[in-house]
N, C-alpha and C positions, 0 to 999 in steps of 0.2 A: 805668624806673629808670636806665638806660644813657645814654638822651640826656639828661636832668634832671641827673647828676653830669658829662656834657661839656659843660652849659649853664653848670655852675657851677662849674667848671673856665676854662671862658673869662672868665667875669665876674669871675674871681680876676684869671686874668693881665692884663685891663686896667685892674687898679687897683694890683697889688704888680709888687715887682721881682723876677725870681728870680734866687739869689745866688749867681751860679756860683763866685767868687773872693772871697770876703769875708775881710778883715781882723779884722773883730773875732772875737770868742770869746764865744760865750754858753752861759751857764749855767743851765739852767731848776731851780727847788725849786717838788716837787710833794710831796704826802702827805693824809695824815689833819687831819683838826683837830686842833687841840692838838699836832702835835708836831713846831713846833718851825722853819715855813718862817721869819717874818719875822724871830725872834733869828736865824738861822742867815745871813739875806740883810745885815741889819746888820753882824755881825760878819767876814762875810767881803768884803764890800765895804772897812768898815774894813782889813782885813787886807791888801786888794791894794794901797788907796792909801796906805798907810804905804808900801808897798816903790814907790812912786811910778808906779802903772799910773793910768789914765784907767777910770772906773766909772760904770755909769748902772746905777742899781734901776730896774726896770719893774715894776710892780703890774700882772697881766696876768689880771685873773677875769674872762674872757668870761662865764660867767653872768650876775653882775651886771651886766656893759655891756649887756648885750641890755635890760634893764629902764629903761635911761637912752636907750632912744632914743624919737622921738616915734613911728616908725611900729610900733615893737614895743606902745609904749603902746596906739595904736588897736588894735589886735591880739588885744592881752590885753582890751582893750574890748568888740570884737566878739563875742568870746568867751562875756564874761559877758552877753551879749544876746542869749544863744542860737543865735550861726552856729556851723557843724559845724566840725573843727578841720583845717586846712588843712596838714598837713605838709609840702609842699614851700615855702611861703611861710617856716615856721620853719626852714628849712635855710636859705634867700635870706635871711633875717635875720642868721640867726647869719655865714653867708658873708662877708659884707658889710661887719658889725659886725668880724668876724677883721681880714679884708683891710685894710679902713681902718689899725683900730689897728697893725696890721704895715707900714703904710706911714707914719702918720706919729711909732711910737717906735722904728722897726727900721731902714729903708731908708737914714734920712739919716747913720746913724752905723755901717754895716756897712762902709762901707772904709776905716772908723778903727783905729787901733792901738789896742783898747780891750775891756775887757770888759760885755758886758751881763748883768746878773743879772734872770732871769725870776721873780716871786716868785710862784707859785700860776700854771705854766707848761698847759701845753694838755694835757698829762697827766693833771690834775684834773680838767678835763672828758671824757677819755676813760674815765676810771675813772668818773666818776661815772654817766657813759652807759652801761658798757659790760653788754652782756648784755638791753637794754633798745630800744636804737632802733638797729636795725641802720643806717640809711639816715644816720642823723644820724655814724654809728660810721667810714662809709665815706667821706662831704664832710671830716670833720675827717683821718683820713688821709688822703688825698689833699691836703688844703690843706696840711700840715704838713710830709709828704714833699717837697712841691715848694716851700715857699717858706720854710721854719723850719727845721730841723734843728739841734737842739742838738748843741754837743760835748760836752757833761755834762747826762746828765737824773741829779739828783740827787732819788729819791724819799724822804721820811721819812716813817717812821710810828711811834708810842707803842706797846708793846704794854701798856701801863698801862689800863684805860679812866680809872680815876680822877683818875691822872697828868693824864691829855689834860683832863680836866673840870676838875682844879685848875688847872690852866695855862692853861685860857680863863675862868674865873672874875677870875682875880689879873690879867684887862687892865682898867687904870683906865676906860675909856672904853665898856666892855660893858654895852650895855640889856637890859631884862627879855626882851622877844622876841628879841633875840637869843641871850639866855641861854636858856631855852627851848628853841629850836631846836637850841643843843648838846645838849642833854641827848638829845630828842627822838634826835638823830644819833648819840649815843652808845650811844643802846640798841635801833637798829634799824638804823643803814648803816654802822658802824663796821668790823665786820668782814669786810661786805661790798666796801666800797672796798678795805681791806686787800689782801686776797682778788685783787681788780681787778686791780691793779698789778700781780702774780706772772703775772696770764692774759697781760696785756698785752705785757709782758717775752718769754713765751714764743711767743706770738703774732709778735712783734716790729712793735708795733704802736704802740710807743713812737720818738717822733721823735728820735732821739738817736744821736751814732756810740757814742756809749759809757755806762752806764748803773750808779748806785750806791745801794743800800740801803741805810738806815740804820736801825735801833733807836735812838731818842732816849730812852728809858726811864731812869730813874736804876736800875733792874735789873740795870742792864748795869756796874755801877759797882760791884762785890763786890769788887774789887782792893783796894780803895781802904780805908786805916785805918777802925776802926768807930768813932774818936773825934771825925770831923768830924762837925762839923754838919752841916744839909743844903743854907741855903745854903752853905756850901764844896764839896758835891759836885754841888750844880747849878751853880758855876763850872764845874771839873774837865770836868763833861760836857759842856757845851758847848764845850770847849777842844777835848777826843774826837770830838767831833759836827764841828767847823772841821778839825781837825789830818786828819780822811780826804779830807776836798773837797783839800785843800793838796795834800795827798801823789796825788791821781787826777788834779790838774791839774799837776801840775810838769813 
């Protein structure tokens, strides 16, 4: 186990930079489905370039990359043909897959005056791991600790389930297995990832100098006149939901 994470530790460093003085400012959003990263990366991205800052979105779901590569394909190939399942090759994968993506959407703009927004940042993968593959649990810290560290890990989550299921229903562009899949995750990892984030946090196994929680719930929204509508209060909350990032980053 020991030399297998300094093997993978080397093979990090000869492909990323590590950043000991960087300029930019990044902000990772991680959470539950449904509640609430990609309005939240829009809106505040908008928000900085109004006041005239430089912004890059990163769409950053290691799970899915790992699916887009050819040797991961043959992998999951061999798989289904019966070879035994190789765990340290799926750490070399994912290693690999990290590394790359952090050198070529991170490296070139870290000693810019700028901010990067992580949308569905390496938090999501640790929560989604967490409790389950230890070995997987220890390469992603490690990677993260030396070559990422956010200044904001902003985590949200719905305490709604419904909430979360309407609000991925109402994306125009949702197919039936995806659809599906939410549901599925709604009524079986939902509040397990929940759950995750709080271990993590205390754990301190989150890559972040500094770290916020949000409830994206419209629950949260009892202040607020009982004569609005609910679009008008799903404005509002999303104002609530941006108006805490502002105020943790000032």
């Amino acid at each position: 186990m020991g030399r297998g994470i300094i093997g993978l530790r080397n093979l990090l460093e000869s492909g990323s930079v590590k950043y000991d003085n960087p300029r930019a400012r990044i902000i990772s959003l991680s959470g539950t489905k449904g509640s609430g990263k990609s309005t939240l990366t829009k809106d505040l991205a908008e928000n900085l370039r109004n006041k005239g800052e430089t912004v890059y979105e990163m769409l950053y779901n290691l799970s899915a990359a790992q699916y887009l590569t050819t040797a991961k394909k043959a992998y999951e190939q061999s798989l289904r043909d019966g070879a035994a399942r190789d765990h340290f090759k799926e750490i070399r994968l994912y290693a690999l897959i990290a590394g790359d993506a952090i050198k070529r959407e991170i490296d070139p703009r870290i000693s810019e005056e700028c901010t990067i927004i992580i949308n569905r940042g390496p938090e999501v993968t640790l929560a989604r791991q967490y409790g389950r593959d230890v070995k997987l649990m220890n390469i992603i810290k490690i990677m993260y600790n030396s070559y990422l560290i956010s200044d904001l890990s902003v985590i949200l989550h719905c305490n709604d389930r419904n909430e979360s299921l309407n609000r991925i229903k109402s994306r125009a562009t949702i197919e039936d297995s995806e659809w599906a899949a939410a549901q599925r995750y709604i009524s079986e990892d939902f509040e397990n990832e929940k759950n995750a984030y709080r271990k993590l946090k205390a754990k301190k196994l989150i890559p972040a100098r500094r770290i916020l929680f949000i409830d994206t719930s419209l629950k949260n929204m009892n202040d607020l006149p009982n004569d609005l509508t609910e679009a008008e209060r799903t404005i509002n909350n999303k104002k609530r939901v941006l108006d805490q990032v502002l105020e943790k980053i000032s």
